[in-house]
N, C-alpha and C positions, 0 to 999 in steps of 0.2 A: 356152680350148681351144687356142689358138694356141701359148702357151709348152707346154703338153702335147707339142702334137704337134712343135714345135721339139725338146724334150729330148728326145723318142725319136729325132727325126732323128739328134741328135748321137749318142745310143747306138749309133743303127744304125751310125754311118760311126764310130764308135770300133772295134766288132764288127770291122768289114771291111778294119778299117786291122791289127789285131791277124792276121789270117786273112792277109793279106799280107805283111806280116810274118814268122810263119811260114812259109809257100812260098816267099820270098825266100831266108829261111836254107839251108831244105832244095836250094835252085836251086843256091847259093853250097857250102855244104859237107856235104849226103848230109841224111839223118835227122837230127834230132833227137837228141843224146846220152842214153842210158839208160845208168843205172849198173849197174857186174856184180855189185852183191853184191846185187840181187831174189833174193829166198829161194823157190824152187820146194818143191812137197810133198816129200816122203820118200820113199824107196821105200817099196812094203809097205803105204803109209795106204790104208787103205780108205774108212775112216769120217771125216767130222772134228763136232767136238761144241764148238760154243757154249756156255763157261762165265760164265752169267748172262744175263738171259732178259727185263733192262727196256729203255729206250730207247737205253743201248747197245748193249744184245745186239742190236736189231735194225739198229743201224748197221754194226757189225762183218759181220751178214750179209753185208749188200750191197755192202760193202767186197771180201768174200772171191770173191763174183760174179763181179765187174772182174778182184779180180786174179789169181784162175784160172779164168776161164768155161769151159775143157774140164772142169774136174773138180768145177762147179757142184751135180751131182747127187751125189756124195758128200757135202754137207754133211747131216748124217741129223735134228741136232735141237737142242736145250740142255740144259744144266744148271743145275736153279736150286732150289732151294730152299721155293720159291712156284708153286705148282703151276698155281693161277689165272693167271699172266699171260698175259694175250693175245699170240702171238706166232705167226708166218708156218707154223714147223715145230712137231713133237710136241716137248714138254719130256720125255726118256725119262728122268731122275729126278734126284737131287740129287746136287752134287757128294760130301756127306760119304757118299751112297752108293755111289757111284758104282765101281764096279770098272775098273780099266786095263785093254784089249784091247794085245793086241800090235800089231794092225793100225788101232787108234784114233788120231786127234791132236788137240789141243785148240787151240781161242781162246781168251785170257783177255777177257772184256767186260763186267770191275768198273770201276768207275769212282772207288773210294775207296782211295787207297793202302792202307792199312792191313788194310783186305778180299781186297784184289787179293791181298799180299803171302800171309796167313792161308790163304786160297783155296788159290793155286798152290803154296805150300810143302805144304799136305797133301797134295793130287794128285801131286807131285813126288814125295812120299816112298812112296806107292804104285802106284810106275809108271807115272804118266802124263805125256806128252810134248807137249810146246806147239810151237806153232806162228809163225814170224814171218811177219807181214802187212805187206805194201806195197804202198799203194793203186797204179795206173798212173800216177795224176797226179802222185804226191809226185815231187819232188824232192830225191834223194841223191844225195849228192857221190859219185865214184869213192873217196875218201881217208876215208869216214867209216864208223866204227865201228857196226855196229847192232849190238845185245845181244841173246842168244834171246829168244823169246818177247815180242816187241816188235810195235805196230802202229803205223804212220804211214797216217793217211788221207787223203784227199782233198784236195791239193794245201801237204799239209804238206811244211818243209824243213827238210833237215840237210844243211849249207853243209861247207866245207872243214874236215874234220879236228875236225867233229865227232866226240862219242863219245856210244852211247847205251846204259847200263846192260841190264840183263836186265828183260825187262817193263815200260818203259817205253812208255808210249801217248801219241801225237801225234794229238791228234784234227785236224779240217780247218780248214786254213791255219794251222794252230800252224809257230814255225820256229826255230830254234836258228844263231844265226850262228858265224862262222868261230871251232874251236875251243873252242866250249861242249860243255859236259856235263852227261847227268843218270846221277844215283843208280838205284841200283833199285828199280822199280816206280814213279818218278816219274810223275804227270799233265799234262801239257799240256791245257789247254781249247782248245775254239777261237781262233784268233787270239792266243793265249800267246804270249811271243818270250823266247827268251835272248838278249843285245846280245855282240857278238864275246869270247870267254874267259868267259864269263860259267858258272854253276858252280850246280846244285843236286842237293843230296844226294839219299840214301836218303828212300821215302815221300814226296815234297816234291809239292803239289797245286799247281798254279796254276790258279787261275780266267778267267775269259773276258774276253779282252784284257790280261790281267797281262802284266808284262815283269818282266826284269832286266837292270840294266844293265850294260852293259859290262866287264868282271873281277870282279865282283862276285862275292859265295855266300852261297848260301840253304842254312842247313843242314838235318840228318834231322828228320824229322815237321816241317816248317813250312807253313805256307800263304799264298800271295800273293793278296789278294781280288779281283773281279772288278775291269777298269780301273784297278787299282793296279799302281807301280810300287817296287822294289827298288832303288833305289838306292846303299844301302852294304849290307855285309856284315848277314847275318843270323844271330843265331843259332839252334840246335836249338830244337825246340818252339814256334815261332813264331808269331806272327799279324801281316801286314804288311796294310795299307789304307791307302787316299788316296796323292795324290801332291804333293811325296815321300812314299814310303810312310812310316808311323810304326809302331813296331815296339810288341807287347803279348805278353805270354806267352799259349801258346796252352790256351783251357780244351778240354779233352777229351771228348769226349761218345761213347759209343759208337753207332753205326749200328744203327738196328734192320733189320729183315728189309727193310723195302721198301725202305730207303733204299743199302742193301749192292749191289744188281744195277744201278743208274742211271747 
């Protein structure tokens, strides 16, 4: 019990040192820097509608919470496919049904590139309008590029002169250093990293804790598996695991329904 209650001590005074920290900064020069490219709603949105309805849809909720909480009650529902999933709002029906409102906006919250892509290209091509999401926490550079229809959540970061494709999702603490870039519709998982110039295409998945290294590129449709890293150039269609990652062509499997919304 004793190292117990030792290593909460030390948590606590880590906590308190980070909180000071903090107020020192803001004593010394103002606020906290926030970057000016947060994407505010649109004019005219009324409505905004969650496209996909599993355990990301409901992260993307709470995401959207934070980063507009005046405009919390316009989020109205999902779109999904699965009509069963259990989820916080009403599912008011499927995207391939779905009709564009003028006054409507969308989240994309697929979690499979190749779904996402499918998805939001249909909805795009009948009038429907997505949304870019920035959790409060992330961290963006004044100098970096986000791409429509993009989510960065929860304490994820796009460092200097980053770029980040259309539809690209940065789940929490994913982070892109100085200069990287993703394709569109690429996937960040949690804790994912691009190393500074580092480079992944269109569709490109990274899993939880994946990195790439420094200058490196991953190209279209590849995936880097959970805790693996990318260390040289990858090609299209890829499959990389273990570290150094070792590269395998990628077999293809199509997503069924439950696994299209996660």
């Amino acid at each position: 019990m004793r190292g117990v209650t030792q290593g909460n001590g030390v948590r606590a005074d880590l906590a308190r040192t980070a909180v000071q920290v903090i107020h020192l900064h803001r004593s010394r020069t103002g606020p906290l820097p926030v970057a000016s490219n947060r994407p505010e709603l649109p004019p005219g949105c009324r409505r905004i509608l969650i496209v996909g309805a599993g355990g990301l849809g409901r992260e993307v909720l709470h995401m959207a919470r934070y980063a507009w909480p005046d405009r919390y009650g316009q989020i109205a529902g999902f779109l999904s496919s699965d009509a069963s999933r259990r989820v916080p709002l009403p599912i008011v029906g499927s995207p391939a049904d779905y009709l564009p409102q003028p006054d409507d906006a969308l989240l994309l919250a697929i979690g499979i590139p190749e779904t996402r892509r499918r998805v939001a290209e249909d909805l795009e091509s009948r009038g429907g309008r997505f949304l870019t999401l920035i959790h409060p926490t992330a961290i963006v550079a004044p100098t970096a590029e986000i791409g429509e229809g993009s989510i960065l959540g929860p304490y994820a970061i796009a460092s200097d002169a980053t770029r980040l494709g259309r539809f690209t999702l940065m789940n929490y603490h994913s982070s892109l250093g100085h200069d990287a870039s993703t394709g569109e519709f690429a996937v960040l998982s949690p804790y994912a990293t691009l190393g500074g110039g580092a480079s992944i295409s269109d569709d490109v998945f990274l899993g939880l804790h994946a990195s790439v290294g420094p200058g490196k590129t991953v190209g279209p449709r590849s995936k880097v598996s959970a805790n693996s890293s990318a260390l040289a150039d990858v090609q299209k269609d890829s499959l990389v695991y273990g570290v150094p990652g070792r590269v395998h062509a990628l077999l293809q499997i199509e997503a069924g329904k439950e696994g299209s919304e996660n």
